[in-house]
matplotlib code that plots the C-alpha trace (Angstrom):
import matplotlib.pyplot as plt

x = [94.2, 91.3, 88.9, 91.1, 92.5, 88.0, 88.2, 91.0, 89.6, 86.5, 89.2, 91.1, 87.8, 86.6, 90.6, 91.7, 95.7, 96.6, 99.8, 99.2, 101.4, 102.2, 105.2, 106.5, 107.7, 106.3, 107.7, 104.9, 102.3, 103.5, 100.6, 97.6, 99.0, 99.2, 95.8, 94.3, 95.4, 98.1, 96.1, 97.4, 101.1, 103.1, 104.9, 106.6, 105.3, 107.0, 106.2, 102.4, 102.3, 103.1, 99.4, 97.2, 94.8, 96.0, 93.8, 94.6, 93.6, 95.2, 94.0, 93.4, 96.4, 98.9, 98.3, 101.0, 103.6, 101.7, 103.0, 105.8, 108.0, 106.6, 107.3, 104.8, 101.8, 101.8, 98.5, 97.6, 94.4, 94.2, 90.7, 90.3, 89.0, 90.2, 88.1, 88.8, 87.7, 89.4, 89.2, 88.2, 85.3, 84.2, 83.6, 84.5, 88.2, 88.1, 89.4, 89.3, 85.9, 88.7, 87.2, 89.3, 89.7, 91.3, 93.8, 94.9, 95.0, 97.5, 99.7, 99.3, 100.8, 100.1, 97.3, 94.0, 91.6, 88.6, 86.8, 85.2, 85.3, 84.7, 80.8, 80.2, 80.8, 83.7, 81.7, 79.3, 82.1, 83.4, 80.2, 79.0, 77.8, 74.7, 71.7, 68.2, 68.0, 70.5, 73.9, 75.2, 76.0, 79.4, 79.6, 81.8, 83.4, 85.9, 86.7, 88.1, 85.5, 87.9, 88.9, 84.9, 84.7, 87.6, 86.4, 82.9, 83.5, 85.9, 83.1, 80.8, 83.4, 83.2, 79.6, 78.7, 76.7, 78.4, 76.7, 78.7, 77.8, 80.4, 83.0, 84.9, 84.5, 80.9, 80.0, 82.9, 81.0, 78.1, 80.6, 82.9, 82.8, 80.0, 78.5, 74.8, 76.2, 78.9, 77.9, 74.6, 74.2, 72.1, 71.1, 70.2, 67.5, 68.2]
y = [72.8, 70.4, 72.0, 72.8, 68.6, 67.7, 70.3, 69.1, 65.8, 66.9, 68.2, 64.8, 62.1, 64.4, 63.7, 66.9, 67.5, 69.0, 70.6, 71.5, 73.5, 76.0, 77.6, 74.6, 72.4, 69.4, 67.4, 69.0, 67.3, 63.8, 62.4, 64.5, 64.1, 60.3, 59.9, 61.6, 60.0, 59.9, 63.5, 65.0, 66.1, 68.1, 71.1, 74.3, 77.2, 79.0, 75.4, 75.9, 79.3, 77.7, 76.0, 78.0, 78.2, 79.2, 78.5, 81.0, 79.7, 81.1, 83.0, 86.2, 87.9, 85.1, 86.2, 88.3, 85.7, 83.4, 84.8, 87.2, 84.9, 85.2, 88.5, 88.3, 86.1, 86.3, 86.4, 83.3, 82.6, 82.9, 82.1, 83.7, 82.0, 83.9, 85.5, 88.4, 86.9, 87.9, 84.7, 83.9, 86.7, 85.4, 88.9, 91.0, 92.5, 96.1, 97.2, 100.6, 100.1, 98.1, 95.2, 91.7, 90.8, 94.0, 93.6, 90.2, 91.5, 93.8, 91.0, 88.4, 91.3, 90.3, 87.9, 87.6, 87.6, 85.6, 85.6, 82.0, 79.0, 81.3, 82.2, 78.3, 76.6, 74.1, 71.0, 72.6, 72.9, 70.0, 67.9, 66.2, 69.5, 67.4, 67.6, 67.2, 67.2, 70.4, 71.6, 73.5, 76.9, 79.0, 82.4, 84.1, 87.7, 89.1, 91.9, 89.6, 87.7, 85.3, 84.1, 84.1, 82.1, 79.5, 79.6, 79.0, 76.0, 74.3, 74.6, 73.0, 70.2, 69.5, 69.3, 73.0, 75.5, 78.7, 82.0, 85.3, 87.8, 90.3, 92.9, 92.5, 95.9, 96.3, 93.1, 91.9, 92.6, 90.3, 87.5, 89.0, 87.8, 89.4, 90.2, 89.4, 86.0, 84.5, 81.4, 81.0, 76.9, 77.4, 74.5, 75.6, 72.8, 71.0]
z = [101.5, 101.8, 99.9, 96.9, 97.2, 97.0, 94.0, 92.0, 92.3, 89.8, 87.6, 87.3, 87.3, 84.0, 82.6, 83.1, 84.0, 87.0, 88.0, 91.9, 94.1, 96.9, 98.3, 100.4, 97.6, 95.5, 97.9, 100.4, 98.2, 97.8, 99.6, 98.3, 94.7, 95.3, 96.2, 93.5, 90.8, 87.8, 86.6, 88.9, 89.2, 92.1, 90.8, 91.7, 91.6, 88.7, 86.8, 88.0, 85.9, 82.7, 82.2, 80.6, 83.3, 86.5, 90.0, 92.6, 95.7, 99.0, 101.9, 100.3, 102.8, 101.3, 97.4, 97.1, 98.9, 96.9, 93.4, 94.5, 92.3, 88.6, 87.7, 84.2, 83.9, 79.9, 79.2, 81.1, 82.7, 86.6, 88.2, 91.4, 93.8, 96.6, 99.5, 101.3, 104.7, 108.4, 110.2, 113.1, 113.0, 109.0, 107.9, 104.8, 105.1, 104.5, 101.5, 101.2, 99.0, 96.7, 94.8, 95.6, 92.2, 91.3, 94.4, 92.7, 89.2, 90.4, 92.2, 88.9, 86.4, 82.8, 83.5, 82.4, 85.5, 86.2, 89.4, 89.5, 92.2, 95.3, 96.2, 97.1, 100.9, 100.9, 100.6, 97.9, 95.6, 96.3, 96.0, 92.9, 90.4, 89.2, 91.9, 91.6, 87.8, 87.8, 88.1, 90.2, 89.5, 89.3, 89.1, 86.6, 86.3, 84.1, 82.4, 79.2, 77.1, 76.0, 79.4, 80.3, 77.3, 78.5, 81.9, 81.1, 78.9, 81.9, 84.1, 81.7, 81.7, 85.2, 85.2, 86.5, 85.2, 84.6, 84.9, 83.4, 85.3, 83.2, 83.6, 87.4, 87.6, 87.7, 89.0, 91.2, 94.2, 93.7, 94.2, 96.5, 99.7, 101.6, 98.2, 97.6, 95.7, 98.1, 99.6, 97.4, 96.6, 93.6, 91.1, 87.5, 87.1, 83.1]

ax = plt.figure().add_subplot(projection="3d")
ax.plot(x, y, z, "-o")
ax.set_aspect("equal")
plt.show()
């Protein structure tokens, strides 16, 4: 939960809204909502699902528990930012030669899939975007252009630099976890 509370707090210093939740209850978030701001709002998780852009991030096992209770996304955005990590070893979970992304699309039926928010470390993301004359850059995969395109401007917004690396299925595994991308702190120098 920590790094998603440092990450939400980029989204409300730029002014952006932010409905946050989990499966415990908005009462489970008084005190993280409180200290970031009047942005920032506690919700449940059927409310969560009516933004337009959704941020999925769970431990990759919890995703289906996670959304088991909206039945159709509607078209909505939901970023990925899922890893398909077994803890304690920090290795790739097998799966099955599956990409991660695709898993999720299949749990979040009827949305609109972007794989975003996941190659960096913890305190990367949540670290100030601008360094050394650069941003900091996020990877981006999906296999809608418009959501790339929606995606890609939000990141702008925060202050990263957005690279599209295109369609999930041919590029999901650059930033899957394990991939040739995941955990690369890279600065696109302005």
């Amino acid at each position: 939960m920590e790094v998603m509370r440092l990450h939400v707090g980029h989204f409300a210093s730029k002014g952006i809204e932010v409905s946050l939740a989990n499966n415990r209850g908005p009462g489970s978030l008084t005190d993280i909502v409180g200290k970031l701001g009047s942005k920032v709002k506690a919700v449940t998780v059927e409310e969560s699902v009516l933004a337009d852009v959704v941020i999925l991030a769970v431990p990759f096992p919890a995703v289906p528990d996670a959304v088991s209770s909206i039945s159709d996304w509607g078209g909505r955005i939901v970023i990925d930012a899922t890893n398909a990590v077994d803890l304690p070893a920090f290795t790739p979970t097998n799966l099955g030669g599956r990409l991660s992304s695709k898993i999720v699309a299949e749990a979040v039926s009827g949305a609109r899939v972007v794989k975003a928010f996941n190659t960096l470390a913890a305190a990367a993301l949540a670290s100030n975007p601008a360094e050394a004359g650069g941003r900091r850059v996020i990877f981006i995969s999906s296999d809608d252009a418009d959501a790339i395109a929606t995606v890609s401007a939000l990141c702008e917004r925060l202050g990263f630099y957005p690279i599209n690396l295109g369609r999930i299925s041919e590029c999901g595994r650059l930033q899957q976890f394990g991939g040739p991308f995941s955990t690369q702190n890279l600065i696109r120098i302005d």
